[in-house]
N, CA, C and O atoms as CSV, one atom per row, in Angstrom:
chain,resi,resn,atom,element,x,y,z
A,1,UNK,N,N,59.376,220.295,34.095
A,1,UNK,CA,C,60.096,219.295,33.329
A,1,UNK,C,C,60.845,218.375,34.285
A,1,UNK,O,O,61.157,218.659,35.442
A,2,UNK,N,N,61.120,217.107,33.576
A,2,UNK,CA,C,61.914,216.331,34.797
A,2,UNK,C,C,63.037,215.456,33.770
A,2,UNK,O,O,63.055,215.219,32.562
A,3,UNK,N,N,63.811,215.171,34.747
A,3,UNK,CA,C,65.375,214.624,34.300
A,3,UNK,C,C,64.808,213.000,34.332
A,3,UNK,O,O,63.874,212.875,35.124
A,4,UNK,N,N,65.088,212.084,33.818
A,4,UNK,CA,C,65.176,211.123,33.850
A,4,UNK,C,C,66.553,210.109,33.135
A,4,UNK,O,O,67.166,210.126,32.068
A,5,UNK,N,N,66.607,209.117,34.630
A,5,UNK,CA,C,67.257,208.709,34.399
A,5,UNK,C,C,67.376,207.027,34.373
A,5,UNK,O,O,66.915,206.531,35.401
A,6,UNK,N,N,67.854,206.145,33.493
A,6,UNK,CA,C,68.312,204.595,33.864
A,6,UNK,C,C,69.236,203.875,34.461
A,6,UNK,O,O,70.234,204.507,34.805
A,7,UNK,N,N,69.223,203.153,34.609
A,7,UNK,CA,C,70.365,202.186,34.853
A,7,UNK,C,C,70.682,200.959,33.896
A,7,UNK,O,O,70.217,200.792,32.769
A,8,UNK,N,N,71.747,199.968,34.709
A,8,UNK,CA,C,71.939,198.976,33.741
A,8,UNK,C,C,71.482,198.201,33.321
A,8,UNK,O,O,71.660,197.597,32.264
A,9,UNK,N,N,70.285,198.030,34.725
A,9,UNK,CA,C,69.071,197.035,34.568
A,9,UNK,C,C,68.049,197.507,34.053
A,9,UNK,O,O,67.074,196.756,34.014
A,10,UNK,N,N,67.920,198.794,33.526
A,10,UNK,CA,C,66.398,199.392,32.832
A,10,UNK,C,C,65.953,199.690,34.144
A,10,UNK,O,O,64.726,199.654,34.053
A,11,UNK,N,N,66.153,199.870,34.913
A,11,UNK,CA,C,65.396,201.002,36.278
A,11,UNK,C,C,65.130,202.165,35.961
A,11,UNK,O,O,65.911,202.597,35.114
A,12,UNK,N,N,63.868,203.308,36.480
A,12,UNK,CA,C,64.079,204.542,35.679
A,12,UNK,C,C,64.023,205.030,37.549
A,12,UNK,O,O,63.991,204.447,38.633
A,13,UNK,N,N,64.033,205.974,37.202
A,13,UNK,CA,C,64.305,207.026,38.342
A,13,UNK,C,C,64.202,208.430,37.720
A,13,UNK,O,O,64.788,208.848,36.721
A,14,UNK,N,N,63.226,209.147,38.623
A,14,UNK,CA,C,62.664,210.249,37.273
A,14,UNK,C,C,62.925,211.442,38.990
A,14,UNK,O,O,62.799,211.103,40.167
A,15,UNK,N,N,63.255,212.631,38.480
A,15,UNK,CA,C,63.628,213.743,39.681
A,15,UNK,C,C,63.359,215.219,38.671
A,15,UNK,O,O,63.182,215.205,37.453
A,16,UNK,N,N,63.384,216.306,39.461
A,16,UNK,CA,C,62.954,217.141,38.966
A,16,UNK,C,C,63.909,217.916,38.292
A,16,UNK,O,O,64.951,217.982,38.945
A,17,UNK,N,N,63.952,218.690,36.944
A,17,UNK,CA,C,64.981,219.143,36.412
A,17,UNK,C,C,65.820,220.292,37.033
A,17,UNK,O,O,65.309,221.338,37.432
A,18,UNK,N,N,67.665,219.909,37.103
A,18,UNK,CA,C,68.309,220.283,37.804
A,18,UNK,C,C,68.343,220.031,39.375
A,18,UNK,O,O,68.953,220.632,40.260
A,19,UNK,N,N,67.655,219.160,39.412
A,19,UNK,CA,C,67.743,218.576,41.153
A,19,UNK,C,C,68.922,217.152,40.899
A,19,UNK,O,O,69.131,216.324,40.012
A,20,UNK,N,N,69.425,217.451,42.120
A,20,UNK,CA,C,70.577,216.438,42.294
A,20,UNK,C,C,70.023,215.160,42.230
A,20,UNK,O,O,68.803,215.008,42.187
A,21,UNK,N,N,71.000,213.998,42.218
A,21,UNK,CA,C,70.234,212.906,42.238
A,21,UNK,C,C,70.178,212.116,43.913
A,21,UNK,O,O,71.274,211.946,44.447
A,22,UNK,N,N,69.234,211.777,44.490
A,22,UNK,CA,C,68.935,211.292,45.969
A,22,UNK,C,C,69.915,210.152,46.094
A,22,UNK,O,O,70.581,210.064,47.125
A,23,UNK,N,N,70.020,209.479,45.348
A,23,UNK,CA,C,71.170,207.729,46.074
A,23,UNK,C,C,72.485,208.003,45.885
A,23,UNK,O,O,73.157,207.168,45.279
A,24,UNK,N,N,73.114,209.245,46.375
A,24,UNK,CA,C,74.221,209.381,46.814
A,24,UNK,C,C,75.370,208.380,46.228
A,24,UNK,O,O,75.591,208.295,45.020
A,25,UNK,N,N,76.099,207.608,47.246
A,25,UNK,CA,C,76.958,206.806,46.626
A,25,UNK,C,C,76.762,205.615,45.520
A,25,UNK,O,O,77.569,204.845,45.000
A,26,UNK,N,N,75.237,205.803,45.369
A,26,UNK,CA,C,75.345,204.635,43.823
A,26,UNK,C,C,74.817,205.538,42.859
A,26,UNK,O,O,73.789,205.064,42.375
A,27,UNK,N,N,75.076,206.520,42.442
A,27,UNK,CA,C,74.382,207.574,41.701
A,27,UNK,C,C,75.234,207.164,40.397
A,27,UNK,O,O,74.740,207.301,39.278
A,28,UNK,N,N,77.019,206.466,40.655
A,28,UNK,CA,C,77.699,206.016,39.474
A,28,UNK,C,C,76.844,205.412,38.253
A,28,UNK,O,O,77.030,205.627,37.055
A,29,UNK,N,N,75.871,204.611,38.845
A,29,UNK,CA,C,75.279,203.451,37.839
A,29,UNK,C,C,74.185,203.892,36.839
A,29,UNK,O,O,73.770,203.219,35.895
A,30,UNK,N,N,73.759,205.218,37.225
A,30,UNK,CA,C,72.648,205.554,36.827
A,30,UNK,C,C,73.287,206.691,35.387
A,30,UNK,O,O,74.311,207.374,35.423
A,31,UNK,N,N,72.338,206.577,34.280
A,31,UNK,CA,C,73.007,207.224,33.087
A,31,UNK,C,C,71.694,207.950,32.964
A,31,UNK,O,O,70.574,207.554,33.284
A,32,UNK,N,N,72.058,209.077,32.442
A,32,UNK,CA,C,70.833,210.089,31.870
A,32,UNK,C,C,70.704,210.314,30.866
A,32,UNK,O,O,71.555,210.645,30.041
A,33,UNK,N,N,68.737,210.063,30.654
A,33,UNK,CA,C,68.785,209.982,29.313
A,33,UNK,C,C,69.238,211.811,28.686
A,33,UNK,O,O,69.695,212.725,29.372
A,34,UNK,N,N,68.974,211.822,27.521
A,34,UNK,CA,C,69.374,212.809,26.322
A,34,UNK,C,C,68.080,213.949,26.470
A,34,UNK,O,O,68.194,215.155,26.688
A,35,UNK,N,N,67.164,213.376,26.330
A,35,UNK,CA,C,66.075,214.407,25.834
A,35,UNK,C,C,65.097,214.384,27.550
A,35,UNK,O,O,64.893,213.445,28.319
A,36,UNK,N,N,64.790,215.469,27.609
A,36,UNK,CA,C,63.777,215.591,29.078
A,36,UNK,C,C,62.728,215.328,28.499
A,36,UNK,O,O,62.415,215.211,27.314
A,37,UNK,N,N,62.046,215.220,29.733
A,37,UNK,CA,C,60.514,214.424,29.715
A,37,UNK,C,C,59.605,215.935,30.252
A,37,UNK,O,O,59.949,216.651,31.193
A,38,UNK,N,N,58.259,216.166,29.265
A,38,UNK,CA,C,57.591,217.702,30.394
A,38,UNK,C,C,56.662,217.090,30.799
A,38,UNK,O,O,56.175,217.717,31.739
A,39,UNK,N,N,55.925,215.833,30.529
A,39,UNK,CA,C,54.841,215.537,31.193
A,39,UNK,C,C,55.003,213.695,31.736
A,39,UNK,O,O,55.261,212.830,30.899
A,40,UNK,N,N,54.824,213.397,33.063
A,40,UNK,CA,C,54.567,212.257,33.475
A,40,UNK,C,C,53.788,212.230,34.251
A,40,UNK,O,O,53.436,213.201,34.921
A,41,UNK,N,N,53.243,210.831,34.346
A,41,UNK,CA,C,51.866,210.015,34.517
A,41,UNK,C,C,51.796,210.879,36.244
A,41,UNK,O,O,52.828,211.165,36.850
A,42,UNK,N,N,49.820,211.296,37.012
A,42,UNK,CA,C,49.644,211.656,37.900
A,42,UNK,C,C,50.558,211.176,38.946
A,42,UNK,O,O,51.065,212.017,39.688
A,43,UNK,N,N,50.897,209.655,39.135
A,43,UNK,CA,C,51.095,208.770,40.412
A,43,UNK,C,C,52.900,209.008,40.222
A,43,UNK,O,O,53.579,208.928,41.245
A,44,UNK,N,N,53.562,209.285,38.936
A,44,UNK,CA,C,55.285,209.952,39.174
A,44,UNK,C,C,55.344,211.254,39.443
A,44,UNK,O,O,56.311,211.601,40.121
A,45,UNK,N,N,54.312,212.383,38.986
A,45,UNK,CA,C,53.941,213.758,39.637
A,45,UNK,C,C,53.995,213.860,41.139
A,45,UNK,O,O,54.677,214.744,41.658
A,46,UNK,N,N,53.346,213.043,41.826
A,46,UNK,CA,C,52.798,213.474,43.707
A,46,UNK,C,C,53.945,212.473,44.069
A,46,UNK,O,O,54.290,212.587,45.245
A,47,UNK,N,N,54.522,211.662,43.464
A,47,UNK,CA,C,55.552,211.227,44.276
A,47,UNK,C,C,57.006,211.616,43.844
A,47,UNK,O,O,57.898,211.242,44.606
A,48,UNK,N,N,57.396,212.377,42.627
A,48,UNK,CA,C,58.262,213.570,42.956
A,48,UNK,C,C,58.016,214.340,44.034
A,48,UNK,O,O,58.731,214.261,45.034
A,49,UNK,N,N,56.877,215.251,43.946
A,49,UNK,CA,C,56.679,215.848,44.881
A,49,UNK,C,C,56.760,216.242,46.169
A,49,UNK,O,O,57.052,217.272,46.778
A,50,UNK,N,N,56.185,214.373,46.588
A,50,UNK,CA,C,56.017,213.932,48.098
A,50,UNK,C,C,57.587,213.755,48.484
A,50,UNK,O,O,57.985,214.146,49.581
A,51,UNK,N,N,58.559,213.084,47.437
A,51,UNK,CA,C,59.663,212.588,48.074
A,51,UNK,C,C,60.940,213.194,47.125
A,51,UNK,O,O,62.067,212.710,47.240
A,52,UNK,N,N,60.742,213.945,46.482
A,52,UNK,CA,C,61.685,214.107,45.479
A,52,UNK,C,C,62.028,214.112,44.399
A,52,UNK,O,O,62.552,215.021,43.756
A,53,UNK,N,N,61.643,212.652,43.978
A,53,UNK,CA,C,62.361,211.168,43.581
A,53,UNK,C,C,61.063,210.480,43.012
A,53,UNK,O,O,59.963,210.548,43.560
A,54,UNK,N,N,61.358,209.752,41.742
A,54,UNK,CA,C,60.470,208.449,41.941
A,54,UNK,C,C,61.411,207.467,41.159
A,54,UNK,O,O,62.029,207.702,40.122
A,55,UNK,N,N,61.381,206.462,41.800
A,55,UNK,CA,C,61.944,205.082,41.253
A,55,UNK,C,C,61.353,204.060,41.589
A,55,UNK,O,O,60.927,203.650,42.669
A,56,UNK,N,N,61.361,203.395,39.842
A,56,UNK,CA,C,60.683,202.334,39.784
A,56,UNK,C,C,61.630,201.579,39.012
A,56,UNK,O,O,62.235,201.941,38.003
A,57,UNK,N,N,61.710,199.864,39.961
A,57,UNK,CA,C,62.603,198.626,39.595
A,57,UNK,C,C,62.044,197.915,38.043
A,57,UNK,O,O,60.824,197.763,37.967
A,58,UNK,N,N,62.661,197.599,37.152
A,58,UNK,CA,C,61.976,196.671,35.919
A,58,UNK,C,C,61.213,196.453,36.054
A,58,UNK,O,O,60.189,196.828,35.482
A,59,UNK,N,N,61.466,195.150,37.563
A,59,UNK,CA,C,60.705,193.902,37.546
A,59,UNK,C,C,59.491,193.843,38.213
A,59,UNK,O,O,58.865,192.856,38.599
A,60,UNK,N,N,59.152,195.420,38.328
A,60,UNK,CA,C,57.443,196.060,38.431
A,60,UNK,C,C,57.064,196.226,37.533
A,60,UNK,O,O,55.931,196.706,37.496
A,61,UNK,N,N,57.537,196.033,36.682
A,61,UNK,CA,C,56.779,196.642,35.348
A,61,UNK,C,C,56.112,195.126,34.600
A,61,UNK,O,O,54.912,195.024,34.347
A,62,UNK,N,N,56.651,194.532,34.448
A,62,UNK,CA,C,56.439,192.971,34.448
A,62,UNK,C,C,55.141,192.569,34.829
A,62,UNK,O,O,54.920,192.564,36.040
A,63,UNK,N,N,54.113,192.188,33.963
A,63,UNK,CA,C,53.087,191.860,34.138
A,63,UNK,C,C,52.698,190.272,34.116
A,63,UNK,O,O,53.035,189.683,33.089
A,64,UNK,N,N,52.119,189.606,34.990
A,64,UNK,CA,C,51.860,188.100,34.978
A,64,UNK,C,C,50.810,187.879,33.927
A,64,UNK,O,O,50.399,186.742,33.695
């Protein structure tokens, strides 16, 4: 299962449940959601994994 979390700008940042959160002194900004997540997409799986952590900015999500 994994914790996920936002910010003010709609950033998500997804970490593994009960793992601390990695950005240290800006960790203030970030709010967690309510309900956990048990399954996310292959490419947020191996990069928990690989690094922890995955965070992704809005304004990737944003399609031209």
């Amino acid at each position: 299962m994994f914790d996920v979390y936002l910010n003010h700008k709609r950033d998500l940042l997804v970490v593994r449940q009960g793992s601390s959160m990695p950005l240290g002194d800006t960790s203030g900004r970030w709010q967690k959601r309510k309900r956990r997540v048990a399954n996310v997409s292959d490419e947020i799986k191996s990069t928990v994994q690989r690094q922890g952590y995955y965070m992704r900015k809005r304004s990737e999500l944003k399609t031209n």
